[in-house]
C-alpha positions as CSV (number, residue, x, y, z in Angstrom):
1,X,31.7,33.0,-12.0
2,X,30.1,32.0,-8.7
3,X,31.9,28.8,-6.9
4,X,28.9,26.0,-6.9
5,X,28.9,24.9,-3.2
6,X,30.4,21.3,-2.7
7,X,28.2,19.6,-0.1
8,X,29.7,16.3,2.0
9,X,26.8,13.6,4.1
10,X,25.3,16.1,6.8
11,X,25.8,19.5,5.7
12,X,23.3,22.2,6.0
13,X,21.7,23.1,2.2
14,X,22.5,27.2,1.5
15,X,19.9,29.7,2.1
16,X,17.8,29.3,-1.6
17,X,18.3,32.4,-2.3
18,X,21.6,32.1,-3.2
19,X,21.1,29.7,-5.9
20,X,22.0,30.5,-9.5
21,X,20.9,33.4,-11.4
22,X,20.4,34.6,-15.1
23,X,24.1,35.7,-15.4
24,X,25.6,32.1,-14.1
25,X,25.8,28.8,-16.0
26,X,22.5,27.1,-15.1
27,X,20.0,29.3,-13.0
28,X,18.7,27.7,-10.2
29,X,21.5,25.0,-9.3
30,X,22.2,25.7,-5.4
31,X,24.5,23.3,-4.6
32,X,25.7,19.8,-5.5
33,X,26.7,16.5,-3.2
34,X,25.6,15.7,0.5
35,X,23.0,12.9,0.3
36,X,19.8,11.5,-0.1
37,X,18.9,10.5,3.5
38,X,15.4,11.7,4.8
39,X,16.5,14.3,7.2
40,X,18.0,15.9,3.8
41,X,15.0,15.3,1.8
42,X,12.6,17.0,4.8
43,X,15.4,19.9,5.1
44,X,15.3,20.6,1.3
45,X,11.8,20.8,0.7
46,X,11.0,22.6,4.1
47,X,13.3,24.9,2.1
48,X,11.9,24.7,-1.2
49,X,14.7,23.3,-2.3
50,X,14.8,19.8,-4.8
51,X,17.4,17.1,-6.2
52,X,17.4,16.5,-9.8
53,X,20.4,14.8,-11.7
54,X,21.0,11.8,-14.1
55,X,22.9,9.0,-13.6
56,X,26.5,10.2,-14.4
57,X,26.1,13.2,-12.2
58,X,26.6,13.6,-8.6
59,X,23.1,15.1,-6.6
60,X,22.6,18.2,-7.4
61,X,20.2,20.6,-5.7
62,X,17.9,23.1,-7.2
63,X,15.7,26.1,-6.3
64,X,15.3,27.8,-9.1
65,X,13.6,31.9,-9.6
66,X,10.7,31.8,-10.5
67,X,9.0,28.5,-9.7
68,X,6.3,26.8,-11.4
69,X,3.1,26.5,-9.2
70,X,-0.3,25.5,-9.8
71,X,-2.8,27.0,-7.4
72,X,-5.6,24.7,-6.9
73,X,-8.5,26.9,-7.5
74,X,-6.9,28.0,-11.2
75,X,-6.8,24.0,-12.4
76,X,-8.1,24.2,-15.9
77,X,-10.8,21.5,-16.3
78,X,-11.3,21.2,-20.0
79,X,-14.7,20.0,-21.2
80,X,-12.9,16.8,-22.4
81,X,-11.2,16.0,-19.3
82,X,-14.5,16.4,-17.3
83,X,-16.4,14.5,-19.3
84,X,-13.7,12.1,-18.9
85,X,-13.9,12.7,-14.8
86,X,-17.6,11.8,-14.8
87,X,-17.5,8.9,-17.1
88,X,-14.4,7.1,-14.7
89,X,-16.5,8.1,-11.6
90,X,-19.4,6.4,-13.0
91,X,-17.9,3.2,-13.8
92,X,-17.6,0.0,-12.0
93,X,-13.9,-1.3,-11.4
94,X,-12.2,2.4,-11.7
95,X,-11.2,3.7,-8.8
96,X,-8.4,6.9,-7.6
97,X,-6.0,5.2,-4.8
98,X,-3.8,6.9,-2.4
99,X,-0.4,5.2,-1.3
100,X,-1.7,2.1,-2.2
101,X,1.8,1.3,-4.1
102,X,3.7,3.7,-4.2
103,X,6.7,1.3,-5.1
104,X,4.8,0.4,-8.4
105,X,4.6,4.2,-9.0
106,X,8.0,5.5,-8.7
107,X,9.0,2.9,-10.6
108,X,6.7,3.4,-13.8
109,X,7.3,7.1,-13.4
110,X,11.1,6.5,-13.9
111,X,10.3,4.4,-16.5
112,X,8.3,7.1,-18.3
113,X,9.3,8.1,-22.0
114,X,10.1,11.8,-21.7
115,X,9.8,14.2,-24.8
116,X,13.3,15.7,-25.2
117,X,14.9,13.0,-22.9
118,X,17.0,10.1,-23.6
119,X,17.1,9.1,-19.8
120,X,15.2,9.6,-16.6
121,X,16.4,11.4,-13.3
122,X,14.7,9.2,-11.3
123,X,18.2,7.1,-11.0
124,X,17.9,4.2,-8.3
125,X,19.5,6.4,-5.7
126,X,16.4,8.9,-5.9
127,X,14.3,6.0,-6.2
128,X,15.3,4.5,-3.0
129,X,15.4,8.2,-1.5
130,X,11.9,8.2,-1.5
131,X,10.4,5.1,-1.1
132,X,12.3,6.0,2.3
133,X,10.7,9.6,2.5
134,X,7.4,7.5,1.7
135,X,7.8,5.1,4.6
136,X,8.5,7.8,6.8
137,X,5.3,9.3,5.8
138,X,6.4,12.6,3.9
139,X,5.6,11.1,0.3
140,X,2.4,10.0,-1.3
141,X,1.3,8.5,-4.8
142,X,-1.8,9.2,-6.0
143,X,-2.6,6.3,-8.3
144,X,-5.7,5.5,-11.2
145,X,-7.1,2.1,-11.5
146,X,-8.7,0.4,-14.1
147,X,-10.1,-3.2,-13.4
148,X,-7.6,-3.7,-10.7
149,X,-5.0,-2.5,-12.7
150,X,-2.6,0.2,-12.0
151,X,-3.3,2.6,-15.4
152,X,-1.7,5.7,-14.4
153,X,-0.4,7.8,-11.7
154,X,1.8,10.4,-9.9
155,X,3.6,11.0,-6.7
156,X,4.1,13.8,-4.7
157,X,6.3,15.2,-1.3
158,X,3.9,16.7,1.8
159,X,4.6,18.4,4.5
160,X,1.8,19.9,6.2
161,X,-0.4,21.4,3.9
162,X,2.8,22.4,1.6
163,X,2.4,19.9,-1.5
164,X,5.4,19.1,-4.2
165,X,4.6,17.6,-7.5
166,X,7.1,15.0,-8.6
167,X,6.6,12.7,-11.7
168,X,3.7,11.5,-13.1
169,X,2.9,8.3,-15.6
170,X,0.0,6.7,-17.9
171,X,-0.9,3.8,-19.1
172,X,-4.2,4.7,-20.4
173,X,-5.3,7.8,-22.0
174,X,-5.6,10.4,-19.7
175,X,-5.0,8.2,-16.1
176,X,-2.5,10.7,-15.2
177,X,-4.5,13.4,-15.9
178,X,-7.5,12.0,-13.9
179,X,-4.6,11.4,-11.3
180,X,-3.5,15.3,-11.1
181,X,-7.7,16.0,-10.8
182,X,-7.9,13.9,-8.0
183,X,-5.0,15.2,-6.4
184,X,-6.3,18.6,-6.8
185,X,-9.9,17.8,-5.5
186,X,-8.3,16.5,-2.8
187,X,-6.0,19.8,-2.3
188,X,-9.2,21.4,-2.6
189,X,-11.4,19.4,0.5
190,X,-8.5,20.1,2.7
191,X,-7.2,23.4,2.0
192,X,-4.3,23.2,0.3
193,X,-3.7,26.2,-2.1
194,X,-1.1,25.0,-4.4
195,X,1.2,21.9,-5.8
196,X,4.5,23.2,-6.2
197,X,5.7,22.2,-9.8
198,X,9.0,22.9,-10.1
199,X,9.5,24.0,-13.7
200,X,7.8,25.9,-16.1
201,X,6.0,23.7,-19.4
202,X,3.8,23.8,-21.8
203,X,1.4,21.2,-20.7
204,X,1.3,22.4,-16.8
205,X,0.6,25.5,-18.3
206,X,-2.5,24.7,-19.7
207,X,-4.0,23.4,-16.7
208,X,-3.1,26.5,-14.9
209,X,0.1,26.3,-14.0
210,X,1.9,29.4,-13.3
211,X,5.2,31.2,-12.3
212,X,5.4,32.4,-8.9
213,X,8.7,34.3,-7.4
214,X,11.1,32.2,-5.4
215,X,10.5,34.7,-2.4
216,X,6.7,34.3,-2.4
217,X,6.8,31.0,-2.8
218,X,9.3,30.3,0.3
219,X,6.9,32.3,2.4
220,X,4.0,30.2,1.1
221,X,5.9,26.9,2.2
222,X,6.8,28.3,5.5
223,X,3.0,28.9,6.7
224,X,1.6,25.7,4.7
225,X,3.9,23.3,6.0
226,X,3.0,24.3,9.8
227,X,-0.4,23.8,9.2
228,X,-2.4,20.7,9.3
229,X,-1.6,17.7,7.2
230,X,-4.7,16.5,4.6
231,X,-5.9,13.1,5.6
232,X,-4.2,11.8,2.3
233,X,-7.0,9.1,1.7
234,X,-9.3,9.9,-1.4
235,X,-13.5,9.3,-1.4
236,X,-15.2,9.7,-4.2
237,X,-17.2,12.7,-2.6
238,X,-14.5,14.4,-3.2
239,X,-14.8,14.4,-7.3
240,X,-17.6,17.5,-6.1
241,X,-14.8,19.8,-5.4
242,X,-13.9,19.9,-9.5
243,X,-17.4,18.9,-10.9
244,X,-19.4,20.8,-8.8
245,X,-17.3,24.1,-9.2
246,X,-17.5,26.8,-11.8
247,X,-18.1,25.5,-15.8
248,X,-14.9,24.0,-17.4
249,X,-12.1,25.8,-19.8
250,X,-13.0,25.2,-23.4
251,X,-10.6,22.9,-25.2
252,X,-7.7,24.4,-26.8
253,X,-6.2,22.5,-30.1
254,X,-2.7,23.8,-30.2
């Protein structure tokens, strides 16, 4: 079996592709250790690499073969979720913001029940990782608001036009959801082709969600994150680039 690399504060991350495979323990661990500082975080994810550990672990650093990506053009907009779109578009006192608190965010996302999970991975350390990486301008929350309440949201990592998805969270039926749509209108206005989502699951699936080889996406992530940055403010225009595009996927009862 392959020695996991032991990382100490500082070191380089290993080339992705020599993370984990099929035939070792867990397929797509790269490395564990080092730290959570920014320089780490921007170093990672230029690199298409991500932490993700619980509490009683040390960080551990991921890039796993294949990764789950959702290219912006293929986001399935179900007839339910566009009528649910228009209706919150419509109505007075709802309202998508961007980096308005992103604090309130990543803390109801680590609060978040998850199906199959006892705890959350979004420990304090990651918390405070980046709520850093936010100040420094490198991550974003995308948030739904109901009557000046925060209902539901998600936040993300951005460099250039290279987006990572991170968590998400609701309060009310569907706000994440309308979150994600407004995220990918926006993704859509300024050119973005894809929201890296890590993982392959059911439910990113059925928006459109799909596995992409580790190689191709590293090349992706190279270009997009040389290329301008979106202006990561959302206008309500901006609902056009979803409902104003081709007719919506029919519901699917699984």
């Amino acid at each position: 079996m392959r020695q996991l690399p032991w990382l100490e504060p500082g070191d380089a991350l290993p080339d992705p592709a020599t993370a984990w495979g099929v035939a070792d323990p867990v397929p797509g661990l790269l490395a564990a250790g080092g730290a959570l500082d920014v320089d780490t975080l921007m170093q990672a994810y230029s690199n298409c690499v991500f932490p993700w550990f619980s509490e009683d672990q040390p960080i551990l650093w991921w890039s796993p073969d294949p990764r789950m990506v959702l290219k912006v053009n293929d986001f399935r907009l179900h007839r339910s979720l566009r009528k649910t779109l228009i209706r919150f578009a419509e109505t007075p006192g709802c309202e998508v913001r961007i980096d308005h608190g992103f604090a309130a965010v990543i803390d109801a996302c680590s609060r978040a029940p998850r199906v199959g999970q006892s705890g959350t991975w979004i420990v304090p350390d990651m918390v405070r990782a980046y709520t850093d990486l936010h100040r420094a301008g490198f991550a974003h929350s995308v948030e739904t608001w109901i009557d000046g309440e925060l209902a539901g949201g998600l936040y993300c990592v951005a460099l250039g036009r290279a987006v990572f998805g991170e968590s998400m969270f609701t309060r009310r039926p569907d706000a994440s959801k309308i979150a994600l749509a407004a995220l990918v209108s926006l993704c859509r206005r300024f050119g973005v082709q894809m929201i890296d989502c890590q993982q392959n699951t059911a439910h990113l699936a059925s928006l459109g969600a799909r596995e992409m080889a580790r190689k191709r996406f590293v090349a992706h992530v190279a270009a997009a994150r040389q290329e301008q940055a979106p202006q990561w403010r959302f206008e309500p225009v901006y609902w056009s680039e979803l409902l104003s595009a081709r007719p919506p996927s029919p519901d699917v009862t699984t």
